[in-house]
VEXLUMZA-970564 format. One record per residue: x, y, z of N, C-alpha, C in turn. Coordinates in Angstrom, 2 decimals, decimal comma. Layout:
<atoms>
<atom n_x="X" n_y="Y" n_z="Z" ca_x="X" ca_y="Y" ca_z="Z" c_x="X" c_y="Y" c_z="Z"/>
...
</atoms>
This chain:
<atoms>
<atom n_x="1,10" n_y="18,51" n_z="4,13" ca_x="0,62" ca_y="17,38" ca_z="3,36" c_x="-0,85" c_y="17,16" c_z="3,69"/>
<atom n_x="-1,90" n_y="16,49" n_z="2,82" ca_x="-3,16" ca_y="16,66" ca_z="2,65" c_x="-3,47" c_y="14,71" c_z="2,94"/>
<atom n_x="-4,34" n_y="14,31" n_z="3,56" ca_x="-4,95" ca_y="13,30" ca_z="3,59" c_x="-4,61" c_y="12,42" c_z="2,15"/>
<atom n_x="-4,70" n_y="13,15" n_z="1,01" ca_x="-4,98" ca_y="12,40" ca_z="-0,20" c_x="-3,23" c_y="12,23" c_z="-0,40"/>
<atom n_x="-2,74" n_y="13,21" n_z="-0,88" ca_x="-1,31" ca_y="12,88" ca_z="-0,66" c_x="-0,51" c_y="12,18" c_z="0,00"/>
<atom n_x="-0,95" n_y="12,01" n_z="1,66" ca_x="-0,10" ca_y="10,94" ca_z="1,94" c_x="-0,76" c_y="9,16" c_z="1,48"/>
<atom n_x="-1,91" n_y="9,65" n_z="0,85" ca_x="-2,62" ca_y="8,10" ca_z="0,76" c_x="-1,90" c_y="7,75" c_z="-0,41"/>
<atom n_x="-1,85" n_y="8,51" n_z="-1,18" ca_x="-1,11" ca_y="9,15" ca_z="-2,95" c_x="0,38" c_y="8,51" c_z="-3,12"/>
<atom n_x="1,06" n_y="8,92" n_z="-1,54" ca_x="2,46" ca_y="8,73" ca_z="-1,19" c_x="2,01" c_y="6,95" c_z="-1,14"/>
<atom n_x="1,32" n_y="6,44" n_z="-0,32" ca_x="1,40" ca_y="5,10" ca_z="0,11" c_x="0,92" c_y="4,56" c_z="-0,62"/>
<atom n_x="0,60" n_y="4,82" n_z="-1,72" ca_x="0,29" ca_y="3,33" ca_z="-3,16" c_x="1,58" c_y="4,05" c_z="-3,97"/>
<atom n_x="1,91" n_y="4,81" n_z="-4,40" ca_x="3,46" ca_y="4,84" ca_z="-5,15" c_x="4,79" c_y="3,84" c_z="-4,37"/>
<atom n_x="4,32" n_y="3,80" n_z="-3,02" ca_x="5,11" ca_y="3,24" ca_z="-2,30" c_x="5,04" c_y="1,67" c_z="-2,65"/>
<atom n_x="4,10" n_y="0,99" n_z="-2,56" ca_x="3,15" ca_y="-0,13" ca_z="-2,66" c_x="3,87" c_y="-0,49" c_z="-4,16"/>
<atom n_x="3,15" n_y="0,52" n_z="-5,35" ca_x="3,77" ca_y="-0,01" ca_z="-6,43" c_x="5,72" c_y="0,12" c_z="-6,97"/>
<atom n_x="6,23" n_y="0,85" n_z="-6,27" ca_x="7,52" ca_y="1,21" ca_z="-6,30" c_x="7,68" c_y="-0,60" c_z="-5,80"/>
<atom n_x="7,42" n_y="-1,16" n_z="-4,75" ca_x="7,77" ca_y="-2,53" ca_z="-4,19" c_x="7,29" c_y="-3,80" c_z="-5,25"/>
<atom n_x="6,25" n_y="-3,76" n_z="-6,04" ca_x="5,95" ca_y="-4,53" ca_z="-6,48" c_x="7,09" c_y="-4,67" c_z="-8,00"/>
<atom n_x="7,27" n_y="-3,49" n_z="-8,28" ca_x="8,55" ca_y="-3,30" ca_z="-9,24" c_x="9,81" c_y="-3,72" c_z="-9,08"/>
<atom n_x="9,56" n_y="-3,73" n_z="-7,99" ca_x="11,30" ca_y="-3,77" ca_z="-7,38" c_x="11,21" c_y="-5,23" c_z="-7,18"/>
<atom n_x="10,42" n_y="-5,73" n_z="-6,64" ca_x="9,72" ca_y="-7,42" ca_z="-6,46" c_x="10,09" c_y="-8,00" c_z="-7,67"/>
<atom n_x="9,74" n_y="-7,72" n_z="-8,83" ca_x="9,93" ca_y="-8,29" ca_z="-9,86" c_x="10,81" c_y="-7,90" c_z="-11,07"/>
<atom n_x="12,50" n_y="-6,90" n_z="-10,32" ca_x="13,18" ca_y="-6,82" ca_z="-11,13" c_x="14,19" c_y="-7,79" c_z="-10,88"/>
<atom n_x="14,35" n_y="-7,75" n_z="-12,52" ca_x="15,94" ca_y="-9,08" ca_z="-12,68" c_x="16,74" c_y="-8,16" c_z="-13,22"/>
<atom n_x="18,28" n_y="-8,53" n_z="-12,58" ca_x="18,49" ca_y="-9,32" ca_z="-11,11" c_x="17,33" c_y="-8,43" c_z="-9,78"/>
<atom n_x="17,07" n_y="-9,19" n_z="-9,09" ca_x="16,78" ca_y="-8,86" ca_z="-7,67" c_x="17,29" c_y="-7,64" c_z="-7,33"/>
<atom n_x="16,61" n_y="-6,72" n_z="-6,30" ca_x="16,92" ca_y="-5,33" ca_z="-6,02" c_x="16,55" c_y="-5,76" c_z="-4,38"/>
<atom n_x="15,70" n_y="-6,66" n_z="-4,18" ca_x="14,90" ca_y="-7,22" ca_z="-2,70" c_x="14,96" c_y="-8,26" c_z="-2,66"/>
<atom n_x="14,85" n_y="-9,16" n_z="-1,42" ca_x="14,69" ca_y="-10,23" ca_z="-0,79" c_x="13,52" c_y="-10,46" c_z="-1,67"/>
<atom n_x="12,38" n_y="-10,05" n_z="-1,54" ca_x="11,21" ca_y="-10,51" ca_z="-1,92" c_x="12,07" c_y="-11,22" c_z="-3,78"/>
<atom n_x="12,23" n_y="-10,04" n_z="-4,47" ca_x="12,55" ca_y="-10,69" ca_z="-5,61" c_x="13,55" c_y="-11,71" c_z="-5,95"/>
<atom n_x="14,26" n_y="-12,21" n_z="-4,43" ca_x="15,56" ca_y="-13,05" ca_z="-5,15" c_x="14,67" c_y="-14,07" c_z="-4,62"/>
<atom n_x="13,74" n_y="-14,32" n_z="-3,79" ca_x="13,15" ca_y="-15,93" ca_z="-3,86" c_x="12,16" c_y="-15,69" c_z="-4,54"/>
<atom n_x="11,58" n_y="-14,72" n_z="-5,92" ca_x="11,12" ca_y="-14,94" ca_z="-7,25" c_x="11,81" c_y="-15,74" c_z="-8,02"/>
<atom n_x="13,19" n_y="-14,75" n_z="-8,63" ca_x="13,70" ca_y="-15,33" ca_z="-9,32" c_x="13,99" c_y="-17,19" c_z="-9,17"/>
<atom n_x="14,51" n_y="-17,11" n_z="-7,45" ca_x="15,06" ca_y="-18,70" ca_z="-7,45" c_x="13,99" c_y="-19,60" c_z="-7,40"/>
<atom n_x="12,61" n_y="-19,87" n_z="-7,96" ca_x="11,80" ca_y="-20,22" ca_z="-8,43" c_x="11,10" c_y="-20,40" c_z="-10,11"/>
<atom n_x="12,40" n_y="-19,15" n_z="-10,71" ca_x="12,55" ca_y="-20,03" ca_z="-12,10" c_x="10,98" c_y="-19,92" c_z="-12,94"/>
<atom n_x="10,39" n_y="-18,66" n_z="-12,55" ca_x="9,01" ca_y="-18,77" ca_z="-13,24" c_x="9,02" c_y="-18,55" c_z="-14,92"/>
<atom n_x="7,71" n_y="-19,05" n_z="-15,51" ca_x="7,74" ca_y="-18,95" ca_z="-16,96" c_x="7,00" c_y="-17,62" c_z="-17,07"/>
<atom n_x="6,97" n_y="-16,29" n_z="-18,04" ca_x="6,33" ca_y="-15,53" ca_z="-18,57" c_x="5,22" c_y="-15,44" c_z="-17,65"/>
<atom n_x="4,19" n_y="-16,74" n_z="-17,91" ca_x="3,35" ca_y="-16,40" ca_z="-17,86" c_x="2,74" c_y="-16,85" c_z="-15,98"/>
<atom n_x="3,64" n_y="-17,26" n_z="-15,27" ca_x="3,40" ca_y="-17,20" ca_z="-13,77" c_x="4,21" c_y="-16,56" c_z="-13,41"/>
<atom n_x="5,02" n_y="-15,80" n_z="-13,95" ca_x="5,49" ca_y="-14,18" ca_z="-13,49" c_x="4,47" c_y="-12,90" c_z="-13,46"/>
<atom n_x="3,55" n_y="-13,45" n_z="-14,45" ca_x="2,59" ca_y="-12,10" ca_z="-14,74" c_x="1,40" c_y="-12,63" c_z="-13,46"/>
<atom n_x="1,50" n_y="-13,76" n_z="-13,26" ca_x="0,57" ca_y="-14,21" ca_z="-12,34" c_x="0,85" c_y="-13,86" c_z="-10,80"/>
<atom n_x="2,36" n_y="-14,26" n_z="-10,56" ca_x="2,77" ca_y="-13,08" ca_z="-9,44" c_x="3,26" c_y="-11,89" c_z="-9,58"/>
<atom n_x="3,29" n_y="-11,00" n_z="-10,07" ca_x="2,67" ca_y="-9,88" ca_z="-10,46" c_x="1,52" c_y="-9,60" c_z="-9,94"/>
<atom n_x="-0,10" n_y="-10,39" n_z="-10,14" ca_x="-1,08" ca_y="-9,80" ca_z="-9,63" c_x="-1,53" c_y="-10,45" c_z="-8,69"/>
<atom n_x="-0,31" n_y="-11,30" n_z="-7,83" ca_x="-0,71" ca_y="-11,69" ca_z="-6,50" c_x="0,45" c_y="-10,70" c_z="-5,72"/>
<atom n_x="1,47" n_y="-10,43" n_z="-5,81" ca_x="2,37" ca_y="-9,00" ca_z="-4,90" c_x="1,88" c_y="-7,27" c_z="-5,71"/>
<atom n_x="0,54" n_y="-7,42" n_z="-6,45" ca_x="0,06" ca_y="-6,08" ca_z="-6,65" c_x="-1,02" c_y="-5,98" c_z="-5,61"/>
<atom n_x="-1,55" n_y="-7,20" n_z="-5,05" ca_x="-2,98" ca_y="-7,68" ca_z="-4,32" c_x="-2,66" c_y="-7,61" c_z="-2,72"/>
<atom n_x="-1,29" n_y="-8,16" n_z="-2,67" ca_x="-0,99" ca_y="-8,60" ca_z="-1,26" c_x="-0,86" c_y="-7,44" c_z="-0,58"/>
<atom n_x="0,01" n_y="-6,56" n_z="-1,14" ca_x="0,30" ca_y="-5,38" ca_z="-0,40" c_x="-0,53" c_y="-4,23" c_z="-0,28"/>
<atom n_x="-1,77" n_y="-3,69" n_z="-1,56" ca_x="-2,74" ca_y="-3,41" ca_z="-1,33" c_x="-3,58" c_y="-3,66" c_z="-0,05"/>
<atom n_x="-3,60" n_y="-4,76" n_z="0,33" ca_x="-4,86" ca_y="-5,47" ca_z="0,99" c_x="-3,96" c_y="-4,87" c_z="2,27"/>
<atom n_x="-2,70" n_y="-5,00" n_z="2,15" ca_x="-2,05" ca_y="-4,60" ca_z="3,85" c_x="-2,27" c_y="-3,07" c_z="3,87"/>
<atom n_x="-1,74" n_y="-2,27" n_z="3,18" ca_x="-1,68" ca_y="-0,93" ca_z="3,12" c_x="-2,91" c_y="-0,27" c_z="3,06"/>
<atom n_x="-4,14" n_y="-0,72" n_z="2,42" ca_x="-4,79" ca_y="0,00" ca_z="2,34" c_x="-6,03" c_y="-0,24" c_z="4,03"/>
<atom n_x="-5,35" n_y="-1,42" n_z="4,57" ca_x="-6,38" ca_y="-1,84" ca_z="5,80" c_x="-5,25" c_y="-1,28" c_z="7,18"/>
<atom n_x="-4,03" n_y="-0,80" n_z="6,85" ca_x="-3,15" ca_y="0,00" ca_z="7,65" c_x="-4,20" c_y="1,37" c_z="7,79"/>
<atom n_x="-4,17" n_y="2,31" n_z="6,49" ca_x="-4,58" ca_y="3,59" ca_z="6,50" c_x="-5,91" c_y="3,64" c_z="7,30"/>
<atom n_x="-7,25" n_y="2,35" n_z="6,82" ca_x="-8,38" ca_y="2,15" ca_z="6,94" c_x="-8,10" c_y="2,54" c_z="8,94"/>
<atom n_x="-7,28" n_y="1,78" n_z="9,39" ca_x="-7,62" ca_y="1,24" ca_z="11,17" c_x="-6,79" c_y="2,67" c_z="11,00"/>
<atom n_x="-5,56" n_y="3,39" n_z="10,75" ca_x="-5,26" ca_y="5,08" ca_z="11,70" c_x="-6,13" c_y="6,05" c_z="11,26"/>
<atom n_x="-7,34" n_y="5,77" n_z="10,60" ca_x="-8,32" ca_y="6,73" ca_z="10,05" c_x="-9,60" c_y="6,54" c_z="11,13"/>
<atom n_x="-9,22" n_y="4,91" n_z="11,93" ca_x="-10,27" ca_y="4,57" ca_z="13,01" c_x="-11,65" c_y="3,95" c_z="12,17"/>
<atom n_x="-11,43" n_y="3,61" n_z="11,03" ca_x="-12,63" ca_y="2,99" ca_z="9,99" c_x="-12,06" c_y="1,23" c_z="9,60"/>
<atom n_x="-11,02" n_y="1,31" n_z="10,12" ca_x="-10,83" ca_y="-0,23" ca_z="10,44" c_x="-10,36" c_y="-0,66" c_z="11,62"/>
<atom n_x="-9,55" n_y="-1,75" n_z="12,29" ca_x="-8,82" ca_y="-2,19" ca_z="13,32" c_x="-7,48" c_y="-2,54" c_z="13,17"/>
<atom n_x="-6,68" n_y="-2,18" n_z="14,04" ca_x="-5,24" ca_y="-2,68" ca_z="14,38" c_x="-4,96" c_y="-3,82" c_z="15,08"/>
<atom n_x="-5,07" n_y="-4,89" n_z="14,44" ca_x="-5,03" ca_y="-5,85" ca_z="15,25" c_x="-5,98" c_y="-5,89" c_z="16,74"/>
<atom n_x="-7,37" n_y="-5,72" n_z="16,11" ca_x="-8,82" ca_y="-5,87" ca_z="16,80" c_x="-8,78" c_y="-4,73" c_z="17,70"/>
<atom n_x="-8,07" n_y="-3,98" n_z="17,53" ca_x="-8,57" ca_y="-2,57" ca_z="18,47" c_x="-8,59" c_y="-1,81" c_z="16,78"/>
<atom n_x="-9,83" n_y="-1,03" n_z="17,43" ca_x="-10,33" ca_y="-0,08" ca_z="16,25" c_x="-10,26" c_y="1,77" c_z="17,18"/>
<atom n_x="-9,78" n_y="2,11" n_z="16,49" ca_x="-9,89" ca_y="3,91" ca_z="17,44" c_x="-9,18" c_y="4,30" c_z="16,44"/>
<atom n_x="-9,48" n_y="5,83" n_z="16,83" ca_x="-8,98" ca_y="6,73" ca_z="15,43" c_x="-7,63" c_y="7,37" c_z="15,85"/>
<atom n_x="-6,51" n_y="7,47" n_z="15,40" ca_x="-5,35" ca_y="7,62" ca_z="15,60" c_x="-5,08" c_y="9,17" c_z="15,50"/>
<atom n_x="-4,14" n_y="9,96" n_z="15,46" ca_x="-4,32" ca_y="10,96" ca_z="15,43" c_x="-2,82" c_y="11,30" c_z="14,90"/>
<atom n_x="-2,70" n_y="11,29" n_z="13,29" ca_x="-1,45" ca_y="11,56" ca_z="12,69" c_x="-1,61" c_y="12,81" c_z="12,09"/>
<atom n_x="-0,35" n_y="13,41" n_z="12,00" ca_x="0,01" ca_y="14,91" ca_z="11,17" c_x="1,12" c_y="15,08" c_z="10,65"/>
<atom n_x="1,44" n_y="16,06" n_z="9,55" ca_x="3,01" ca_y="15,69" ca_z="9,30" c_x="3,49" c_y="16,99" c_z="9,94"/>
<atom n_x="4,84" n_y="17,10" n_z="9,51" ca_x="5,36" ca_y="18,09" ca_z="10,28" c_x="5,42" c_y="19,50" c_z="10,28"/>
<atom n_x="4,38" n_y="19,96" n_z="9,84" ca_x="3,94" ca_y="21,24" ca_z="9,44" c_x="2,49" c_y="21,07" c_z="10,49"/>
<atom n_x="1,80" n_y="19,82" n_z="10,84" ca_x="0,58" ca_y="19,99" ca_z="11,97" c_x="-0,46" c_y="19,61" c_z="11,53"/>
<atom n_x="-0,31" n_y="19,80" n_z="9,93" ca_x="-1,86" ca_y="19,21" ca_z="9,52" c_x="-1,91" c_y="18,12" c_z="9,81"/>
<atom n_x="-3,79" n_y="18,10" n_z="10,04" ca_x="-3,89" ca_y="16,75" ca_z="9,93" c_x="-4,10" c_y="15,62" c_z="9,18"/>
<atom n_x="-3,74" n_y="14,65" n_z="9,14" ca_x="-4,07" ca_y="13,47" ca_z="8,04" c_x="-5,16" c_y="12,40" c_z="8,27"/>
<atom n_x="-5,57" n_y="12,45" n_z="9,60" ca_x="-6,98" ca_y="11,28" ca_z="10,37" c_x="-7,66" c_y="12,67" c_z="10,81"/>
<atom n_x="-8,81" n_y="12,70" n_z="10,26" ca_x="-10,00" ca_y="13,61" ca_z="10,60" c_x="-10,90" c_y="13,50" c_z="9,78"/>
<atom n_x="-12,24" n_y="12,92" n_z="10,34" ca_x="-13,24" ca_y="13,00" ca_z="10,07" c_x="-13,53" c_y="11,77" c_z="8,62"/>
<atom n_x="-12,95" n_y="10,94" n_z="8,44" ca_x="-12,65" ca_y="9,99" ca_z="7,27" c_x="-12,11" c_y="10,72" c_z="6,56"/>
<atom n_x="-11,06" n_y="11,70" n_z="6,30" ca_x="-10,48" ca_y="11,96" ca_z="5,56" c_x="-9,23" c_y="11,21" c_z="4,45"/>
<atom n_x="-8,98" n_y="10,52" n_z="5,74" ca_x="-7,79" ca_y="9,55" ca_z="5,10" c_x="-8,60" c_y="8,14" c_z="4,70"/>
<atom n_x="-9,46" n_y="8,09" n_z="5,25" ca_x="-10,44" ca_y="6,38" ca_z="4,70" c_x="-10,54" c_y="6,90" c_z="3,15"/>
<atom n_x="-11,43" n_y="7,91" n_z="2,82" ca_x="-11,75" ca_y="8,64" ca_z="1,77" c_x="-10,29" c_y="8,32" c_z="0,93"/>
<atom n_x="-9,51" n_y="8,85" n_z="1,37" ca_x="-8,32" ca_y="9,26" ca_z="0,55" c_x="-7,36" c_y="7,94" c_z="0,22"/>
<atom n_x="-7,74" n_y="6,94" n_z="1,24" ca_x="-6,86" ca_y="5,79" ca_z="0,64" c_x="-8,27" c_y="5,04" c_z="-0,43"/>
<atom n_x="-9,64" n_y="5,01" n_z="0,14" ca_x="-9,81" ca_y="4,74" ca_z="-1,14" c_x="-9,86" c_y="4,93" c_z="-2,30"/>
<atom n_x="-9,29" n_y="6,24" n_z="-2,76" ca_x="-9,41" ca_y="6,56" ca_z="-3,83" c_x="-8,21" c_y="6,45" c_z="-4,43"/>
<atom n_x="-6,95" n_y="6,07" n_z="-3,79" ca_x="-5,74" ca_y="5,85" ca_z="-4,21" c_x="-5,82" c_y="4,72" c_z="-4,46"/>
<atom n_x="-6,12" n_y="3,50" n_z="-3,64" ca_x="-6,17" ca_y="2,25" ca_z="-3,66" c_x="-7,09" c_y="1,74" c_z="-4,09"/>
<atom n_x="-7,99" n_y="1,99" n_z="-5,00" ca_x="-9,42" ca_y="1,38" ca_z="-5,69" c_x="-9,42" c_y="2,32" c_z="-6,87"/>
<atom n_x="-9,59" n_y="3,25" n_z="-6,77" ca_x="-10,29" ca_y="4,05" ca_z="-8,35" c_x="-9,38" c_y="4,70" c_z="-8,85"/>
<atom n_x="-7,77" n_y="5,00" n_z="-8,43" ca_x="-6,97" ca_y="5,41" ca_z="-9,49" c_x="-6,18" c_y="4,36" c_z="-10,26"/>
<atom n_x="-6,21" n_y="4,51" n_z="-11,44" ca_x="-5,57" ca_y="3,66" ca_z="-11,97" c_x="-3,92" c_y="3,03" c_z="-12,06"/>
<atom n_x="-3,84" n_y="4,04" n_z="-11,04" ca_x="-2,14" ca_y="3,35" ca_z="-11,31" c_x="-1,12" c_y="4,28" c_z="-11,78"/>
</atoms>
């Protein structure tokens, strides 16, 4: 697996949840205290682009701190992940690179 791919893997992941968030009936916790809040159309579409935002902002500042270009809970160092074949996935901003381009400039 390649830097971009697993970044690739972790926004399909991200949006797979936000789907699942907002299917009726409920598939998740997250979506059954949607539903039991009874929203109209149009503050469903509104959370919608507050659980498309929330989890972004976590996931993509996860990848940022094991790439060592952000912090883990105020320690910042570069982590040193691979999958199980050895490559690596943190080298050299590879994975900073690669989540931003999953998480900012692809469309979805």
């Amino acid at each position: 697996m390649t830097s971009d791919e697993f970044a690739r893997h972790a926004r399909a992941e991200k949006d797979a949840y936000v789907e699942m968030a907002l299917t009726v009936p409920a598939t998740i916790m997250t979506g059954g205290l949607i539903d039991k809040m009874g929203l109209t159309p149009e503050q469903r579409e509104q959370m919608r682009a507050v659980l498309d935002c929330a989890p972004t902002d976590a996931y993509y500042g996860l990848l940022m701190a094991l790439d060592g270009a952000g912090s883990l809970n105020g320690t910042q160092q570069v982590y040193e992940l691979r999958d199980e074949h050895g490559n690596h996935l943190t080298h050299c901003g590879a994975l900073e690179a690669a989540a931003y381009a999953a998480f900012h400039e692809d469309p979805a």
